[in-house]
Every structure is written in structure tokens, then in C-alpha cells.
C-alpha positions in Angstrom: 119.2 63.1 -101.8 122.7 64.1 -100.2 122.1 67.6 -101.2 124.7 67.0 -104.0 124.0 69.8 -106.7 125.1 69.4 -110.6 126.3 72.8 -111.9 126.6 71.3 -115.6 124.8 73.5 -118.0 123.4 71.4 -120.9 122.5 74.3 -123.9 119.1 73.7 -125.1 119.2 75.4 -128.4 121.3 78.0 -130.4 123.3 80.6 -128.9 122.9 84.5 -130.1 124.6 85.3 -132.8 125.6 88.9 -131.0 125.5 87.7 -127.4 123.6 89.9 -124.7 125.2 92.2 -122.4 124.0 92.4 -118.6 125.0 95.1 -116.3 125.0 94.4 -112.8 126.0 97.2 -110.4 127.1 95.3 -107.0 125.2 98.0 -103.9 124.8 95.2 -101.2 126.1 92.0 -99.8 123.2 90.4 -100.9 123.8 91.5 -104.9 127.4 89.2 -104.7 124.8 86.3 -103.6 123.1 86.0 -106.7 123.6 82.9 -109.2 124.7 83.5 -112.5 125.1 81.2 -115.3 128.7 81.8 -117.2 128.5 80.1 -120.5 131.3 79.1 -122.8 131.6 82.2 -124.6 130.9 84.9 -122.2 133.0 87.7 -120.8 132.7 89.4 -117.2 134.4 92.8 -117.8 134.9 94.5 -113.9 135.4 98.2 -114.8 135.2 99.1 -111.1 138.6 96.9 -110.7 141.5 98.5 -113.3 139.1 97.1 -116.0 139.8 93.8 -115.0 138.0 91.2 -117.5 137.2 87.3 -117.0 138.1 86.1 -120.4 135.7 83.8 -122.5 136.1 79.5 -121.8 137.4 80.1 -118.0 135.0 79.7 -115.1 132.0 78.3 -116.9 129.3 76.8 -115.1 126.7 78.2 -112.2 128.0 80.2 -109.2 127.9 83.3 -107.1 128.8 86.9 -108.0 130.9 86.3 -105.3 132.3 83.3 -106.3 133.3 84.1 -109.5 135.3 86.6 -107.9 137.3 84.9 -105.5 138.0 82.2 -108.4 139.2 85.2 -110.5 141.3 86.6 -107.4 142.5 83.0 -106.6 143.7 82.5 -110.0 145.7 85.3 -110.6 147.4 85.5 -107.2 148.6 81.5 -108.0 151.0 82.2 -110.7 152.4 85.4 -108.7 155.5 83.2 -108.0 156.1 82.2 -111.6 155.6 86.2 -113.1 158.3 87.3 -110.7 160.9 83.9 -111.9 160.0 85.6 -115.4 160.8 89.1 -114.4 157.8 90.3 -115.2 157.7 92.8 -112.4 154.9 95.0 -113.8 152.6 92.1 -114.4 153.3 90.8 -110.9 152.0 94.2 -109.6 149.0 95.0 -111.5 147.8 91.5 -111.2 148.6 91.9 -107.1 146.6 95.2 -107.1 143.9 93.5 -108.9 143.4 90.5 -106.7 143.6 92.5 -103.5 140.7 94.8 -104.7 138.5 91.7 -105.8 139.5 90.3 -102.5 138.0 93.2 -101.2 134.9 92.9 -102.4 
């Protein structure tokens, strides 16, 4: 077997016209292990982190609460570099505040 695991999602039939929304309120260590499934057009919307959102087509696939997060984290704090050679010195702040609290987590 290899324990080699295939996080492709293959969709089985037709997608909600009005989507679902799931709320998931993170009290333990054990809640950031469960596995969620982020489709195509879903949206993770982190209210407890400056209303920090993970936009629709980004991250798809199966992972961890947790591992979502870090992505998210990881992905912000890589173009750091290239929001301050913009200027944007705002951006560059919020976004650092942002990915230290989902660091945090």
C-alpha cells in the first residue's frame, strides 16, 4: 500500500444552488484535527481573526482545520516582501497581524 493517500475530490452530482453554511467554533486541539472537504466554490470566513476570509478556488481538496490554516498563514506571510517593494505599508501590516494570529492557533 505505501500509505500514499489521494486527496482529489471527484463531485458525484450537482452542487446547491445556495451552498450550505457550517459553523465550526474551534474549543480544543482536537477540533483543528478534524478533516474537512473545501470544494471549488467554498469560502472559510474566520471572524475570530480581523474577519479574515479564505476566498473561493484556493486551497481545495481534503485537509485539517489546522491545515488549512497554516496554508492560509503561509500564504500571506510569502508575498510580505513584495507588498512592502509596492509600498503598500498598510497591507503589509494587517496581513502580518493576521498570519501571526492564525499562527497562533
Amino acid at each position: 500500500d505505501g500509505n500514499f493517500h489521494d486527496s482529489q475530490i471527484n463531485i458525484g452530482g450537482t452542487i446547491q444552488p445556495r451552498g450550505q453554511r457550517t459553523v465550526l467554533t474551534v474549543s480544543s486541539r482536537r477540533d483543528l484535527d478534524r478533516q474537512i472537504v473545501k470544494s471549488d466554490s467554498a469560502t472559510v470566513f474566520l471572524p475570530s481573526v480581523d474577519d479574515f476570509e479564505i476566498p473561493q478556488h484556493t486551497q481545495v481538496g481534503v485537509c485539517t482545520i489546522e491545515g488549512l490554516l497554516r496554508q492560509a498563514a503561509c500564504n500571506l506571510e510569502k508575498w510580505q516582501a513584495e507588498r512592502l517593494r509596492l509600498g503598500d505599508v498598510d497591507n503589509f501590516h494587517r496581513c502580518r497581524c493576521v498570519f501571526s494570529k492564525l499562527k497562533r492557533i
